[in-house]
C-alpha positions in Angstrom: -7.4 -109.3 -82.3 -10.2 -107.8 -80.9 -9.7 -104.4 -79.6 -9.9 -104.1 -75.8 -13.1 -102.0 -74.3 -14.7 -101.1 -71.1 -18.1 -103.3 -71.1 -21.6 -102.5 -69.2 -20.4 -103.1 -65.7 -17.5 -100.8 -65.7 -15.3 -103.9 -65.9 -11.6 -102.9 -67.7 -11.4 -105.1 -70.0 -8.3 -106.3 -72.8 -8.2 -108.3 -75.5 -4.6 -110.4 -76.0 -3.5 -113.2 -78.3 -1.6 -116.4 -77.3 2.4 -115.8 -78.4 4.6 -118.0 -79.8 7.1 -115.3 -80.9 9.7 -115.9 -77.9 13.0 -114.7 -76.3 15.1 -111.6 -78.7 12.4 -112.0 -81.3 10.1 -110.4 -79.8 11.9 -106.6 -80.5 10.1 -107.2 -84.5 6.6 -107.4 -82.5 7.3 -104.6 -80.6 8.3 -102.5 -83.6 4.9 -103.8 -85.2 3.0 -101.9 -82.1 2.5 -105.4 -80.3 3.6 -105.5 -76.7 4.4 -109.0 -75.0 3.4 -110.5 -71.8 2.8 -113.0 -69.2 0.1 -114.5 -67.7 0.6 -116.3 -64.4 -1.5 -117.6 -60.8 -1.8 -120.0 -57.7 -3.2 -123.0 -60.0 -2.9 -121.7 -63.2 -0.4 -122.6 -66.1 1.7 -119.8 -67.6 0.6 -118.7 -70.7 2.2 -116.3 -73.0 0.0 -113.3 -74.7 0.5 -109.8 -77.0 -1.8 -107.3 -77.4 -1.8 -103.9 -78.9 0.2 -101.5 -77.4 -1.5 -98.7 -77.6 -4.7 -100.6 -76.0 -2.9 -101.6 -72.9 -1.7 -98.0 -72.4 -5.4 -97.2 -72.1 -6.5 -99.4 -69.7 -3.2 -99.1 -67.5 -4.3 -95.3 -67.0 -7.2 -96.8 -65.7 -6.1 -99.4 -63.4 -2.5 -98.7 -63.3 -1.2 -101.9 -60.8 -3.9 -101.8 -58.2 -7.3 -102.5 -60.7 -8.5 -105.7 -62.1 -8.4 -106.2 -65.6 -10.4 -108.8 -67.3 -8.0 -110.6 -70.5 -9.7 -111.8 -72.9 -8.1 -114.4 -74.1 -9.9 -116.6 -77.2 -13.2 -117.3 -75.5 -12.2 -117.2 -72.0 -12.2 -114.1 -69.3 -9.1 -114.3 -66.7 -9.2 -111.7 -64.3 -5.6 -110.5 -63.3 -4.1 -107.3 -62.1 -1.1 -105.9 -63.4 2.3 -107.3 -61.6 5.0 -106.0 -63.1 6.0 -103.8 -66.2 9.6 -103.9 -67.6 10.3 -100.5 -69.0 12.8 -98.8 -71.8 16.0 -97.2 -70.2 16.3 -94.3 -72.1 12.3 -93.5 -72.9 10.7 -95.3 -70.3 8.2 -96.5 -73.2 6.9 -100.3 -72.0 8.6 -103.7 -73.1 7.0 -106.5 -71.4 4.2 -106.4 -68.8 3.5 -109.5 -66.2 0.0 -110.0 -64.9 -1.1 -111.7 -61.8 -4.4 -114.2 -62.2 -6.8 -113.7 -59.2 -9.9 -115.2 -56.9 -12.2 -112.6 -56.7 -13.5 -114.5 -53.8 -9.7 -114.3 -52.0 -8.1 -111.1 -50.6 -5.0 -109.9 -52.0 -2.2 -107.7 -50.8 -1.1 -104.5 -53.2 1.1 -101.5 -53.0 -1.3 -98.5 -53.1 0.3 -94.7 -54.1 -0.4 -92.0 -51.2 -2.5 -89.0 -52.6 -2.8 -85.9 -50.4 -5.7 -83.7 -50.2 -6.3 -80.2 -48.6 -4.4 -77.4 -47.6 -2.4 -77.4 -44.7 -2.2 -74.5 -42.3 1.3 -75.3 -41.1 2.6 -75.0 -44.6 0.1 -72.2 -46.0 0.4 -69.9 -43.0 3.0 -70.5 -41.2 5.9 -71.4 -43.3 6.0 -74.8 -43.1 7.5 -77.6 -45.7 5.6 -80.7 -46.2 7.3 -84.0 -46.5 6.5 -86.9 -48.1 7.5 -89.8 -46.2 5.5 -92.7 -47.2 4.7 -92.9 -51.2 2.5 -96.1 -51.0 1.3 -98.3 -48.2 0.6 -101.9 -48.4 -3.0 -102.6 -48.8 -5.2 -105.8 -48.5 -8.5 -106.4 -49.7 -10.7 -108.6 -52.3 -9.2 -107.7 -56.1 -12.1 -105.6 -56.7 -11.9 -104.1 -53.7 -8.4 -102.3 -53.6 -8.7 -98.4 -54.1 -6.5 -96.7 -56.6 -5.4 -94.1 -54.3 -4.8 -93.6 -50.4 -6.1 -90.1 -49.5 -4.7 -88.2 -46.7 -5.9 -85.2 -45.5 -3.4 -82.8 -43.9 -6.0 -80.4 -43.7 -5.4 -81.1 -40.0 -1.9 -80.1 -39.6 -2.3 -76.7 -38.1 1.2 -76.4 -36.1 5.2 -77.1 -37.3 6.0 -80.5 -36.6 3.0 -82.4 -36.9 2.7 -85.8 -38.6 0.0 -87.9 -40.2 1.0 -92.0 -39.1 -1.0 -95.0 -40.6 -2.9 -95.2 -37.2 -4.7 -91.5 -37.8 -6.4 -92.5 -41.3 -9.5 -93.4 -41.5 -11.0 -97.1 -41.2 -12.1 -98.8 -44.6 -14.8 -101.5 -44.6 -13.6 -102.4 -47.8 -9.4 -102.9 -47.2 -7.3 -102.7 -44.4 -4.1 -101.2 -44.3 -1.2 -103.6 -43.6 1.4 -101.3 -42.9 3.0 -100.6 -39.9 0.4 -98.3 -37.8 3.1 -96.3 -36.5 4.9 -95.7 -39.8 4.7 -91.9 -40.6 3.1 -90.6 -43.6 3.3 -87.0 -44.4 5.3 -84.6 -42.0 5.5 -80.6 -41.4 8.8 -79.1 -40.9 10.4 -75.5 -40.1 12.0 -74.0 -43.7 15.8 -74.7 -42.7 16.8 -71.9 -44.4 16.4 -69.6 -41.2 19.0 -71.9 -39.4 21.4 -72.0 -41.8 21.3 -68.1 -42.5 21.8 -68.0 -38.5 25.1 -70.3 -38.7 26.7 -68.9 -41.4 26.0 -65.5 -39.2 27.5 -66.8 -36.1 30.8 -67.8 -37.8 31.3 -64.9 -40.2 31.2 -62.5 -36.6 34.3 -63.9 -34.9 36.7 -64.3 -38.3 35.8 -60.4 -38.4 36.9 -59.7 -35.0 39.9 -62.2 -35.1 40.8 -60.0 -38.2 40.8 -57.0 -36.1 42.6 -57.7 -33.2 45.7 -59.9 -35.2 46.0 -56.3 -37.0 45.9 -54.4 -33.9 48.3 -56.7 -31.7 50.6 -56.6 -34.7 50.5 -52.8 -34.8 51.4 -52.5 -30.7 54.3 -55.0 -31.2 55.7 -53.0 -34.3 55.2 -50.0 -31.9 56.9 -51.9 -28.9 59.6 -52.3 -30.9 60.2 -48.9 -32.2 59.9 -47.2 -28.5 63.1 -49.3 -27.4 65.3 -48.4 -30.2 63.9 -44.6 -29.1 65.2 -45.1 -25.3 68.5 -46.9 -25.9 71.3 -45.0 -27.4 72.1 -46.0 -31.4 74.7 -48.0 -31.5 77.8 -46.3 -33.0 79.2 -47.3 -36.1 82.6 -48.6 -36.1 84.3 -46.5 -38.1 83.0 -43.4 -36.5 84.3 -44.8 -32.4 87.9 -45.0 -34.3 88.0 -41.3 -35.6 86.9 -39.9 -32.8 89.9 -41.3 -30.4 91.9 -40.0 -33.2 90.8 -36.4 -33.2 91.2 -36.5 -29.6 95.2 -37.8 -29.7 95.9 -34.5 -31.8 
């Protein structure tokens, strides 16, 4: 197997094998540092493949699922682009890897990650938090043509509450960007830790003062209560109304 390399013009090239090593089999080739895959297109016959692990973890730094990569497979050069990786559970370490033949000459449609760039004066200055909420927007252009990163600058986000939508970035000669225009991207945001300092406030005050006045009103009714046994006479005892008529006979 020859090993994969990046030739004279800067195409990513990888060299994999035809496989004939199928289904639960495949685990020994994996253990042997081989790595299985497909190869599949519009107009083209499936073919199964292998290639070094560890050379397919190089180029996929490079290319990751939005480059072209040029298989070289026995004497013939199929440009694809990576479609779909099947990863470990536990180690997230790579077990199969699907990739996509292409035209060159035909447009494609990819899911491109979101990179942002500057500093924002909402977040930097003014306490702002900075959210994230578009991770990749869907991108179509020639193979060759789709970048590895959107950049967005939020350089521009001076006040709280500002957003960054598909419809403010730039326009690409190269690819367009297929995703809804009014889809936001990054946003600014007041630090909701001020508002929920203020709440928990608000409702500790009143259980302080309901404290206050329960203790007080049952201080007045305990005091009520004593001042009417002071203005009434005490009720005799019994045995005491019975002597005294006595004492009066004799």
């Amino acid at each position: 197997m020859k090993k994969s390399a990046q030739n004279t013009s800067n195409q990513i090239g990888l060299s994999v094998s035809n496989r004939t090593v199928l289904g639960k089999q495949v685990r020994k080739l994996r253990k042997e540092g081989t790595l299985p895959g497909n190869v599949y297109g519009n107009d083209f016959k499936s073919v199964a493949v292998s290639m070094k692990y560890a050379d397919f973890a190089h180029v996929y730094k490079i290319v990751h699922e939005t480059g072209v990569v040029y298989l070289q497979l026995d004497k013939n050069e199929i440009p694809v682009m990576v479609k779909h990786i099947q990863r470990h559970p536990l180690d997230s370490s790579v077990l199969h890897v699907d990739f996509r033949k292409v035209d060159l000459t035909k447009k494609v449609v990819a899911e491109v990650p979101v990179k942002v760039v500057g500093v924002s004066e909402a977040v930097a200055q003014k306490g702002g938090v900075l959210l994230y909420q578009s991770a990749h927007l869907s991108v179509e252009a020639l193979p060759q043509d789709v970048p590895n990163a959107i950049e967005v600058d939020i350089s521009v986000m001076k006040e709280l509450g500002q957003d960054i939508k598909v419809s403010d970035l730039p326009k690409n000669e190269k690819y367009s960007v297929t995703t809804d225009a009014n889809k936001v991207i990054v946003s600014v945001t007041a630090h909701k830790e001020e508002s929920v300092i203020a709440e928990t406030t608000a409702t500790a005050a009143p259980e302080v003062i309901t404290a206050k006045v329960d203790v007080e009103g049952a201080t007045e009714v305990a005091e009520g209560k004593e001042g009417k046994k002071e203005k009434g006479a005490p009720a005799a005892a019994p045995g005491a109304e019975k002597e005294k008529k006595e004492q009066v006979k004799k």
